[in-house]
LUMTORZA-775977 format. One record per residue (C-alpha): x, y negated, z; residue in one letter. Coordinates in Angstrom, 2 decimals. Layout:
% LUMTORZA-775977
+---------+---------+---------+------+
|       u |       v |       w | resn |
+---------+---------+---------+------+
|       X |       Y |       Z |    A |
...
+---------+---------+---------+------+
This chain:
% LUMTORZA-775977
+---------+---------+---------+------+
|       u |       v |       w | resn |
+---------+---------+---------+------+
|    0.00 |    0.00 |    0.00 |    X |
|    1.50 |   -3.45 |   -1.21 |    X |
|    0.40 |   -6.80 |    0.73 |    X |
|    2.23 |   -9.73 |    2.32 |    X |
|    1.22 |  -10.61 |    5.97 |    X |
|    2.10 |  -14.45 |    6.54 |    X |
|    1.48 |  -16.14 |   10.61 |    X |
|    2.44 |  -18.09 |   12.83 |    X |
|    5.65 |  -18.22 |   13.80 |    X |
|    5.37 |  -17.95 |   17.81 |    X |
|    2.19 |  -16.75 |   19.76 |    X |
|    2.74 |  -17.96 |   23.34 |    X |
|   -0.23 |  -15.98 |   25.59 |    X |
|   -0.62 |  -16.99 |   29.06 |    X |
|   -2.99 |  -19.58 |   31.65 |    X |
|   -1.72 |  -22.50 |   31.72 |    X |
|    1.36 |  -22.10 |   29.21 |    X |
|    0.16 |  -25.74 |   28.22 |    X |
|    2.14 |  -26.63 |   31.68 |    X |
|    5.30 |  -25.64 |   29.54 |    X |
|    4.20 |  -28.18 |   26.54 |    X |
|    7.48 |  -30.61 |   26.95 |    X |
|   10.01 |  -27.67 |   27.27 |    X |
|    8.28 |  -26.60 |   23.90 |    X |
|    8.32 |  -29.67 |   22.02 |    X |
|   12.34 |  -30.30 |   23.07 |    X |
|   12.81 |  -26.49 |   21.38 |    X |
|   11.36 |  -27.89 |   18.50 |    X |
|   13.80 |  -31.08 |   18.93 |    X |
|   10.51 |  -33.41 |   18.86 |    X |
|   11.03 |  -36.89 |   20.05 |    X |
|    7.96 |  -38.91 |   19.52 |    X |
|    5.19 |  -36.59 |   19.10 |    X |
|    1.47 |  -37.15 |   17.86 |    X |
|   -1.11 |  -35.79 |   19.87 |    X |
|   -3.87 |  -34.71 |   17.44 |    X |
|   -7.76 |  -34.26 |   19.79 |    X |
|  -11.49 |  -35.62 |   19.36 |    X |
|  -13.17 |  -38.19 |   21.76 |    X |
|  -15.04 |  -35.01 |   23.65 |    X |
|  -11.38 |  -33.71 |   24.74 |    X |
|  -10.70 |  -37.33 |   25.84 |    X |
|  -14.10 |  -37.60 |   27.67 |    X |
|  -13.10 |  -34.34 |   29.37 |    X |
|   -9.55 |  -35.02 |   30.27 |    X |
|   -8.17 |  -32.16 |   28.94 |    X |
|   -5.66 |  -34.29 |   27.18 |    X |
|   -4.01 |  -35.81 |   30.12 |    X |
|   -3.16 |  -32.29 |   31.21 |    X |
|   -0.92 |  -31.92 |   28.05 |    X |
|    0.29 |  -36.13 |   28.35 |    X |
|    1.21 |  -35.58 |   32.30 |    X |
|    4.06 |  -32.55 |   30.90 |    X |
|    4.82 |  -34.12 |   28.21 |    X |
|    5.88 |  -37.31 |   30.43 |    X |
|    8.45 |  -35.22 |   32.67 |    X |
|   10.20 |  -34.88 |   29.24 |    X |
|   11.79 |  -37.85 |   27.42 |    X |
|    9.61 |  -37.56 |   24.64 |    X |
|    7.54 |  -40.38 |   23.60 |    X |
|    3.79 |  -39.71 |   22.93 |    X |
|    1.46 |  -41.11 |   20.62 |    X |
|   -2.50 |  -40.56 |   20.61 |    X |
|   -5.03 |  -40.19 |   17.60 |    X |
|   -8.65 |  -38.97 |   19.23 |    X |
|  -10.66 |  -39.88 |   16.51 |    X |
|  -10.93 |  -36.35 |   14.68 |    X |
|  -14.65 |  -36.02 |   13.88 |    X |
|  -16.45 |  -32.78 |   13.74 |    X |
|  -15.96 |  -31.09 |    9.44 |    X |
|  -13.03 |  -33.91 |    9.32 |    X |
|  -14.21 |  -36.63 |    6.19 |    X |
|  -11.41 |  -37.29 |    4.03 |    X |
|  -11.49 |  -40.61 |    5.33 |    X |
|  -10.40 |  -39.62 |    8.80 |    X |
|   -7.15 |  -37.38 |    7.70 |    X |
|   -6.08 |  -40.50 |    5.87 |    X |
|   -6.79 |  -42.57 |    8.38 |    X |
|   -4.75 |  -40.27 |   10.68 |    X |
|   -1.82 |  -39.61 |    8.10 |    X |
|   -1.07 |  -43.68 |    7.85 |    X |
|   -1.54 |  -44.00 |   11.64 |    X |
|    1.14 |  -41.03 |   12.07 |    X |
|    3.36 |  -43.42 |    9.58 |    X |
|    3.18 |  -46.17 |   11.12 |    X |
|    4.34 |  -44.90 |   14.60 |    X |
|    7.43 |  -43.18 |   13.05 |    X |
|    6.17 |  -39.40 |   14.72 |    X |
|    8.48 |  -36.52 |   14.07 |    X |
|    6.10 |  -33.65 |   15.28 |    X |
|    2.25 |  -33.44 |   16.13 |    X |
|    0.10 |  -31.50 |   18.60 |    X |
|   -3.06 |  -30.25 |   17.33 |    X |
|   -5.67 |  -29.98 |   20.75 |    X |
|   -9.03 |  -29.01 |   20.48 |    X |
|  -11.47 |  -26.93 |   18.28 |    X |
|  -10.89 |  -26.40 |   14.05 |    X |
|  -11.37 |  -29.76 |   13.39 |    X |
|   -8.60 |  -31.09 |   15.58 |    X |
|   -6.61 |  -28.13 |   14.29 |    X |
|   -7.10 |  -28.77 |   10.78 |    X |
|   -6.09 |  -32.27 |   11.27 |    X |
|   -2.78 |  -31.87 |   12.94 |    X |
|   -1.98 |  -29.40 |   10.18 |    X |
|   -2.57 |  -31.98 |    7.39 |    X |
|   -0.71 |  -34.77 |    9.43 |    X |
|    2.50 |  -32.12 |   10.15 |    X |
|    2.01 |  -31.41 |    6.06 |    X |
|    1.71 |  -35.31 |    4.76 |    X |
|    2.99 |  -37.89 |    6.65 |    X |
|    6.18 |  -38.19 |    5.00 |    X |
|    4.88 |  -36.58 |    1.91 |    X |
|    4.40 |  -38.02 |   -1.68 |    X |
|    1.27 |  -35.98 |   -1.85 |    X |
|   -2.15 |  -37.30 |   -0.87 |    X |
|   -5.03 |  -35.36 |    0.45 |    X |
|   -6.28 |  -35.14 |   -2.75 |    X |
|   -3.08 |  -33.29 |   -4.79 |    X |
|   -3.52 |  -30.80 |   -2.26 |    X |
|   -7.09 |  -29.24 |   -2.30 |    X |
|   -6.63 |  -25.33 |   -3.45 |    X |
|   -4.25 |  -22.42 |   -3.05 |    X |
|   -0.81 |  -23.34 |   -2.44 |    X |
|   -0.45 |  -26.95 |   -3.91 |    X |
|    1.70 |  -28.30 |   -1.03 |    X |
|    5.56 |  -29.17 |   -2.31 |    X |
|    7.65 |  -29.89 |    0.84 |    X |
|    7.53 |  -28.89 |    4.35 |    X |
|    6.07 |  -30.08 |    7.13 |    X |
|    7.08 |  -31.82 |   10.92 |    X |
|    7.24 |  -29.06 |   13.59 |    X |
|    3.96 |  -28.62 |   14.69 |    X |
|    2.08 |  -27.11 |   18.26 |    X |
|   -1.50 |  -25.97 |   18.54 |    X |
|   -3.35 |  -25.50 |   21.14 |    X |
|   -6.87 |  -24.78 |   20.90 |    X |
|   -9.49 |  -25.33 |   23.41 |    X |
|  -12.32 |  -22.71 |   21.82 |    X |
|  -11.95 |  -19.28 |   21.05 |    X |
|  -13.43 |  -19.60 |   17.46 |    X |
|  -11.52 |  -20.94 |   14.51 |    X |
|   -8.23 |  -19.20 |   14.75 |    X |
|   -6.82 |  -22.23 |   13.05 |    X |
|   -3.76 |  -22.07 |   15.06 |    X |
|   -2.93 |  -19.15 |   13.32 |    X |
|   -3.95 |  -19.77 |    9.53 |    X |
|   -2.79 |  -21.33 |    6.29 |    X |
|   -5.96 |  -23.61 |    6.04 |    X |
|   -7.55 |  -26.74 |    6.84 |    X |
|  -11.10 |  -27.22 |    5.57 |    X |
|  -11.92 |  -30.98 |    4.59 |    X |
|  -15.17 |  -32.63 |    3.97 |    X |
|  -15.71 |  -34.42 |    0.55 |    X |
|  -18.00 |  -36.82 |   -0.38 |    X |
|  -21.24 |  -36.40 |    1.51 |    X |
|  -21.39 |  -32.46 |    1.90 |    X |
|  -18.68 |  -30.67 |    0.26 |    X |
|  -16.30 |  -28.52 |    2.51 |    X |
|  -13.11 |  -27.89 |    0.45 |    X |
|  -10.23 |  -26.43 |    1.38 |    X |
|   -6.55 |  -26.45 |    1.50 |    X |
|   -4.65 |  -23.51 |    1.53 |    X |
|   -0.74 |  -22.87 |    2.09 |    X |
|    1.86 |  -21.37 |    4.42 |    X |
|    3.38 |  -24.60 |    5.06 |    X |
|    0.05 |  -25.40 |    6.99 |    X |
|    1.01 |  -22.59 |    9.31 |    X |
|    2.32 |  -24.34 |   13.32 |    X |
|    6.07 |  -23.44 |   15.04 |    X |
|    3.98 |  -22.41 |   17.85 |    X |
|    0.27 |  -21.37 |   19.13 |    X |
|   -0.38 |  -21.90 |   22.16 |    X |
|   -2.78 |  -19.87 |   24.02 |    X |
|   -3.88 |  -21.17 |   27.21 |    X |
|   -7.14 |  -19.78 |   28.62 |    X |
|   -7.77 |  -22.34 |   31.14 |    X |
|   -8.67 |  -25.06 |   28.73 |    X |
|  -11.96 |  -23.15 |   28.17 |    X |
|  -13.17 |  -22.48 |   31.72 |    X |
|  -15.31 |  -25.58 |   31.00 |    X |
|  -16.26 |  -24.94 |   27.73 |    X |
|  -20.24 |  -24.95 |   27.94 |    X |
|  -22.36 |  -21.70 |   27.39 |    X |
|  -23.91 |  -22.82 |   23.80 |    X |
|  -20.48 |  -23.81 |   22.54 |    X |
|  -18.75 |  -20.49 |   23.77 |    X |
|  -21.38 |  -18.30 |   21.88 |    X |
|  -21.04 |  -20.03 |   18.38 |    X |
|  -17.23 |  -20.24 |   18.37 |    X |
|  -16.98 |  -16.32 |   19.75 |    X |
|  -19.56 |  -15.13 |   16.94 |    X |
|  -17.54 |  -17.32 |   14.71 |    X |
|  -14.52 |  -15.27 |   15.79 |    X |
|  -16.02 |  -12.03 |   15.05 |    X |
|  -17.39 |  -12.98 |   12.03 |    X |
|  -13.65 |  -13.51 |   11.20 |    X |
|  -13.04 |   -9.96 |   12.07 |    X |
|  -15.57 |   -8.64 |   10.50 |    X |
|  -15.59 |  -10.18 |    7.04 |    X |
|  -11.16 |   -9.60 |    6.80 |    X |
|  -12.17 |   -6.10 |    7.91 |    X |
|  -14.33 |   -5.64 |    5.03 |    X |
|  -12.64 |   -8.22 |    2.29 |    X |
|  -12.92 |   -6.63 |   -1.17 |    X |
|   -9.20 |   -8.14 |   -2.26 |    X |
|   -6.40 |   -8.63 |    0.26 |    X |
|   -7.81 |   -5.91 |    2.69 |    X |
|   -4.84 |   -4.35 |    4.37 |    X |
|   -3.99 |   -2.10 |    6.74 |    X |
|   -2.27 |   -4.77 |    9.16 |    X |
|   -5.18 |   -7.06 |    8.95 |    X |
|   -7.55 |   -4.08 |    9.71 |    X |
|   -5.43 |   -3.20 |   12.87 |    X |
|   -6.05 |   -7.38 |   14.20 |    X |
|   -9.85 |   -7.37 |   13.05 |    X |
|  -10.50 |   -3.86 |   15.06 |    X |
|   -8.37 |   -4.94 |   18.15 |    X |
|  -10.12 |   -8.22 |   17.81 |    X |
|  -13.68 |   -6.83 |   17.84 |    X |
|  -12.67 |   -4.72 |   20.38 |    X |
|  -12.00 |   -7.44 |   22.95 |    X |
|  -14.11 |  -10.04 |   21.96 |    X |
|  -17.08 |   -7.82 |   22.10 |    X |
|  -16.39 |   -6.39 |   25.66 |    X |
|  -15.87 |   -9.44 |   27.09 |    X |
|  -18.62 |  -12.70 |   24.73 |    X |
|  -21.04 |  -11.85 |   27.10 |    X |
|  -19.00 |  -12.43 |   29.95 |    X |
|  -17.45 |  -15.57 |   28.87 |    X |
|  -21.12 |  -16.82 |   27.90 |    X |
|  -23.11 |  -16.39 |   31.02 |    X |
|  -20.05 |  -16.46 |   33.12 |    X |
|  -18.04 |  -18.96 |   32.45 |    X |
|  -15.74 |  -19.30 |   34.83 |    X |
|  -14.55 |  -15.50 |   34.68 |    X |
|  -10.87 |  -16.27 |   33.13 |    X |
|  -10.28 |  -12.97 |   31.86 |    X |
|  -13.10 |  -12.65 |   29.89 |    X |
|  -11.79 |  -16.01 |   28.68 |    X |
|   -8.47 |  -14.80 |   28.04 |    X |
|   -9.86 |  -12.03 |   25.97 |    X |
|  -12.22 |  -13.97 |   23.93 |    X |
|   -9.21 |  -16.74 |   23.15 |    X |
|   -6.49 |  -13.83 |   22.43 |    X |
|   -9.81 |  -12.12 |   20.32 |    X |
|   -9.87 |  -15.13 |   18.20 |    X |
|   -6.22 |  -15.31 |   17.36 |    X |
|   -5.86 |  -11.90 |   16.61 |    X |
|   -9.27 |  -12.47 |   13.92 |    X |
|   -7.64 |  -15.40 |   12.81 |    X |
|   -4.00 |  -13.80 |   11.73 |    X |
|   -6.79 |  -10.79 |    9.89 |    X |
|   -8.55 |  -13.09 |    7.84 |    X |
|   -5.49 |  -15.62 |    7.01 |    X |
|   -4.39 |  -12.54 |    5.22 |    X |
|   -7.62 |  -10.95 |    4.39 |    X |
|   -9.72 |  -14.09 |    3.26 |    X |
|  -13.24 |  -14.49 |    4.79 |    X |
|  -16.21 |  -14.17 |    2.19 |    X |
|  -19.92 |  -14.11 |    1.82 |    X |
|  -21.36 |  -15.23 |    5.37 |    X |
|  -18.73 |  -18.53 |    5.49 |    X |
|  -19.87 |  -19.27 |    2.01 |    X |
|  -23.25 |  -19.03 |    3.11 |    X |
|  -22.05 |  -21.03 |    6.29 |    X |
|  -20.27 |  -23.76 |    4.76 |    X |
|  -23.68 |  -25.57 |    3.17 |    X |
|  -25.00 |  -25.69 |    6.25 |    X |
|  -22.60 |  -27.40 |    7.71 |    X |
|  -22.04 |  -29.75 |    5.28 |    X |
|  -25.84 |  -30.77 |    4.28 |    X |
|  -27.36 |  -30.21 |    7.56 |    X |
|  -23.95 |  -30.99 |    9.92 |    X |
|  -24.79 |  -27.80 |   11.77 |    X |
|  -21.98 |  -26.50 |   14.05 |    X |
|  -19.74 |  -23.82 |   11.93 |    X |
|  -19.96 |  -21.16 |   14.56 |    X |
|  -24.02 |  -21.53 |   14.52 |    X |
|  -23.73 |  -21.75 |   10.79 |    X |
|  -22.10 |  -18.17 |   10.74 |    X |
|  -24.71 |  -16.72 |   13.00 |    X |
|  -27.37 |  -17.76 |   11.05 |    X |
|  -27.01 |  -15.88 |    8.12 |    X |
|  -24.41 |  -13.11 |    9.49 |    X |
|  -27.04 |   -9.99 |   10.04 |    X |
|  -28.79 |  -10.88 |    6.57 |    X |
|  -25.53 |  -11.06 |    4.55 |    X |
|  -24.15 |   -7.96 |    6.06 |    X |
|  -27.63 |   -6.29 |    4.68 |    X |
|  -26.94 |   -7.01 |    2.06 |    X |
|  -23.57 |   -6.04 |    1.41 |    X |
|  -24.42 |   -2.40 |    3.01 |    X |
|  -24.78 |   -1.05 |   -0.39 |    X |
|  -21.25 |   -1.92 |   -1.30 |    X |
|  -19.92 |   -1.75 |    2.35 |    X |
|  -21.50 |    0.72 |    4.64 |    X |
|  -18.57 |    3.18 |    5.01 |    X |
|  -16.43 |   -0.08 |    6.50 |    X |
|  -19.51 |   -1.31 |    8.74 |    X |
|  -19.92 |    2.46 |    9.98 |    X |
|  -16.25 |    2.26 |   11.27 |    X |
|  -16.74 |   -1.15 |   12.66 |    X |
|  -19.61 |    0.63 |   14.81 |    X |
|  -18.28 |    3.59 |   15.69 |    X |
|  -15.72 |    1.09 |   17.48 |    X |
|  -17.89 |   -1.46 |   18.93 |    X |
|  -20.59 |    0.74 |   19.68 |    X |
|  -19.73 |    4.49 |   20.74 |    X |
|  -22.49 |    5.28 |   22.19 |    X |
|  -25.20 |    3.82 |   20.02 |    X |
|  -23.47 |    5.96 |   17.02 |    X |
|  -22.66 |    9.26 |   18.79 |    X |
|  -25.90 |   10.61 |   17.09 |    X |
|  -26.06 |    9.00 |   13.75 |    X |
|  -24.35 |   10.44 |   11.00 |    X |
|  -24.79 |    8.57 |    7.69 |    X |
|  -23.08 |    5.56 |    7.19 |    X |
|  -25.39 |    3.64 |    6.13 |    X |
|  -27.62 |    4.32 |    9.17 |    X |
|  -24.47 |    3.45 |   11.57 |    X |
|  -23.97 |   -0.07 |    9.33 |    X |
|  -27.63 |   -0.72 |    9.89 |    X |
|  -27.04 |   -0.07 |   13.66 |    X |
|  -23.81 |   -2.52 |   13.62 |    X |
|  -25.83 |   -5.22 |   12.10 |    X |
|  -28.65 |   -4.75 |   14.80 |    X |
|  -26.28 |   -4.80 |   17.40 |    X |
|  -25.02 |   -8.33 |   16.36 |    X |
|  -28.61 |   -9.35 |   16.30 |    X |
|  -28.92 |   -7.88 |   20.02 |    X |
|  -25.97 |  -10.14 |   20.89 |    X |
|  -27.50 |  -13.50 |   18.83 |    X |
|  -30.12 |  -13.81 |   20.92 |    X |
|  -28.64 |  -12.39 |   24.14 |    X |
|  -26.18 |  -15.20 |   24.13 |    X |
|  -29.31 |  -17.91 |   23.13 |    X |
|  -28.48 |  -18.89 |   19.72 |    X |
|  -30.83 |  -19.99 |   17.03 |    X |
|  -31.83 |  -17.07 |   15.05 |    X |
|  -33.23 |  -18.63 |   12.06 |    X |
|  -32.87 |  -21.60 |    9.41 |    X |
|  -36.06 |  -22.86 |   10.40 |    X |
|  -35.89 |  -23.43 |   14.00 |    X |
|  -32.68 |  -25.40 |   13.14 |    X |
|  -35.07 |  -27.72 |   11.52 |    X |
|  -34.13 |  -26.24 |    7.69 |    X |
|  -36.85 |  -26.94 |    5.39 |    X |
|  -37.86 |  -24.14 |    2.89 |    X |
|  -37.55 |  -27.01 |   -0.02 |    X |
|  -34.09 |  -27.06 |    1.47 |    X |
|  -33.12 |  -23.27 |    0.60 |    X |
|  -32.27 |  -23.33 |   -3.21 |    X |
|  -29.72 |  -26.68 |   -3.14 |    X |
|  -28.55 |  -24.46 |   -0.35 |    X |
|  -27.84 |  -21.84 |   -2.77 |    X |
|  -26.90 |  -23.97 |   -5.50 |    X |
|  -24.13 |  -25.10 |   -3.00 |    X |
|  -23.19 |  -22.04 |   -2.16 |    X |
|  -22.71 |  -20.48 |   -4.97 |    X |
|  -19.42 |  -23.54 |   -5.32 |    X |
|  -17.75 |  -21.06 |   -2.56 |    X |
|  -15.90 |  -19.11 |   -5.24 |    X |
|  -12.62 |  -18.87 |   -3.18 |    X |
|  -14.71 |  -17.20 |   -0.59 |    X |
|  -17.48 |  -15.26 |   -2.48 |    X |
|  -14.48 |  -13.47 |   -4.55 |    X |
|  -13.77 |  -11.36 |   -1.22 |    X |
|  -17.36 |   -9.96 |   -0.89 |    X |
|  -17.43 |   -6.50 |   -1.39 |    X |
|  -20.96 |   -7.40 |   -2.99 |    X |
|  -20.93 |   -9.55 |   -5.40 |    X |
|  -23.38 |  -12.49 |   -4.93 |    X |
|  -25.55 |  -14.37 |   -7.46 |    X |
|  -27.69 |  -17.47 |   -6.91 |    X |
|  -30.56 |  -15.14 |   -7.19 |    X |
|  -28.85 |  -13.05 |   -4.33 |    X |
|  -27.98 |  -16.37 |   -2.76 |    X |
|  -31.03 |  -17.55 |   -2.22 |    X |
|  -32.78 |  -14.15 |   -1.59 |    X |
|  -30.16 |  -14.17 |    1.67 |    X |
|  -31.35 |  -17.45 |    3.00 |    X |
|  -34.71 |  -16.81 |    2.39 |    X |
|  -34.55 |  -13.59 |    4.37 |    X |
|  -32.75 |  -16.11 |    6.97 |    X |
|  -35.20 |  -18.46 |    7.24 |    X |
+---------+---------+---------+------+
């Protein structure tokens, strides 16, 4: 089996390893770093945390909080000339994708001749990039760990940028940062994890047997332990599990692209500014129905993992891959998320510009082991709805 496997290069995993940030920067040689967060990290303090190390260190520090939720072009520009202008020579990503994303495009361009726009695609970026830290404060995008940062266009479009220069020196796991994290938030961002899993588990083109080994050890802890971490939130193991979960997802599907439930995702996001994690949800049982045709035999492994018990007595594939995708519907509502388009305020008019826009996903639809139509499209969100 050929494939190339491309991550990050350090994976630091421990509470409160963000106590170590100034020792880590200094590795790097950083001298005047940019810390990359949005104003709900500032409004939480989790920031200062990170500031107060970085202090004991002669580093200088520099702060852009203005990263918006699906970043707008406007804001990584905004962020790249800010970077410029106060001479950094490394940046912190903290927070959730968004943040993440960010810091990766302000690491890649600052001192670039390429803009934003030169870049959009597979593997456009020419030079490389200021050392670079991320530390994220969900267990969801496993953008600390992957080639990509997703940018919003215009009014709606998500595009994205993909290369290995986008990949951080170092990610930085620290549990602690998401004791706080509230209930609703936890539960998009883990099913968002291990729909990560799931889909670089099953992708129809770079599937490989490294990725496989992440996604299964991913699913493995991050379904033991999303309940947990939901209803008890202060339980930092479960925590632990669930952030370690994530990264381990996001190194599988960096390497085994993500396919039909983040296109599917991505338009609802960017028309209707829904959260990506709830986004997933939304549509993850229906387009796993209807990839069962092409996928069962993967989905039947997936359960026989996650759920033992359930599948000790079945014995077609199909029927087990039927049972996985009712198991993630068990755990949808368990943890309280929306379980349909229309009760988050979707119109049925809405559904076939939905499609239309999905259908753009071609990076992404390419890895469905089904292949996917408008027709199909639309079928999935009306089943959704």
């Amino acid at each position: 089996m050929s494939f190339v496997f491309n991550t990050t290069k350090s994976i630091i995993n421990a509470p409160n390893s963000s106590a170590e940030l100034g020792q880590y920067c200094q590795n790097l040689n950083i001298k005047n770093v940019l810390l990359v967060t949005d104003p709900g990290i500032v409004k939480l303090g989790l920031h200062q945390r990170l500031i107060a190390n970085l202090e004991d260190h002669p580093i200088d520090i520099v702060l852009f909080s203005q990263v918006e939720v699906d970043p707008p072009i406007a804001i990584i520009e905004k962020a790249i000339m800010f970077a410029k202008q106060n001479g950094i020579d490394g940046v912190i990503g903290l927070g959730g994708g968004s943040s993440l994303d960010t810091a990766k495009l302000i690491a890649a361009l600052t001192y670039s001749e390429q803009s934003v726009n030169d870049v959009f695609g597979i593997d456009k970026l020419l030079h490389s990039r200021l050392p670079l830290i991320q530390i994220p404060t969900t267990a969801g995008t496993g953008s600390e760990v992957t080639p990509i940062s997703i940018v919003t266009t215009g009014e709606s479009i998500k595009m994205g940028i993909v290369s290995p220069v986008l990949l951080p020196d170092i990610a930085l796991l620290d549990a602690t940062l998401t004791l706080n994290l509230p209930a609703h938030i936890t539960a998009a961002t883990g099913i968002d994890a291990m729909v990560h899993a799931i889909e670089a588990y099953t992708s129809r083109i770079k599937k490989n047997i490294y990725s496989d080994m992440l996604a299964i050890q991913a699913l493995k802890l991050m379904s033991n332990s999303i309940q947990t971490a939901v209803h008890q939130g202060q339980d930092l193991d479960a925590r632990s599990n669930m952030m370690l979960g994530a990264t381990l997802a996001g190194q599988a599907f960096a390497n085994a692209p993500v396919a039909g439930v983040h296109a599917l995702a991505y338009p609802l996001g960017g028309q209707y500014h829904i959260p990506h994690g709830l986004s997933n949800s939304l549509v993850l049982p229906h387009v796993l129905r209807f990839n069962i045709p092409a996928a069962a035999s993967l989905y039947a492994e997936l359960a026989d993992i996650i759920i033992p018990e359930t599948c000790s007595h079945l014995d077609l594939d199909e029927t087990k891959a039927e049972a996985f995708v009712q198991y993630l519907e068990y755990l949808i509502d368990d943890l309280g998320l929306p379980n349909t388009l229309a009760s988050v305020d979707i119109k049925e008019s809405g559904l076939v510009a939905l499609a239309k826009d999905a259908l753009k996903q071609q990076r992404l639809l390419i890895n469905n082991p089904r292949p996917m139509d408008e027709a199909d499209i639309l079928a999935i969100y009306q089943a959704a709805y």
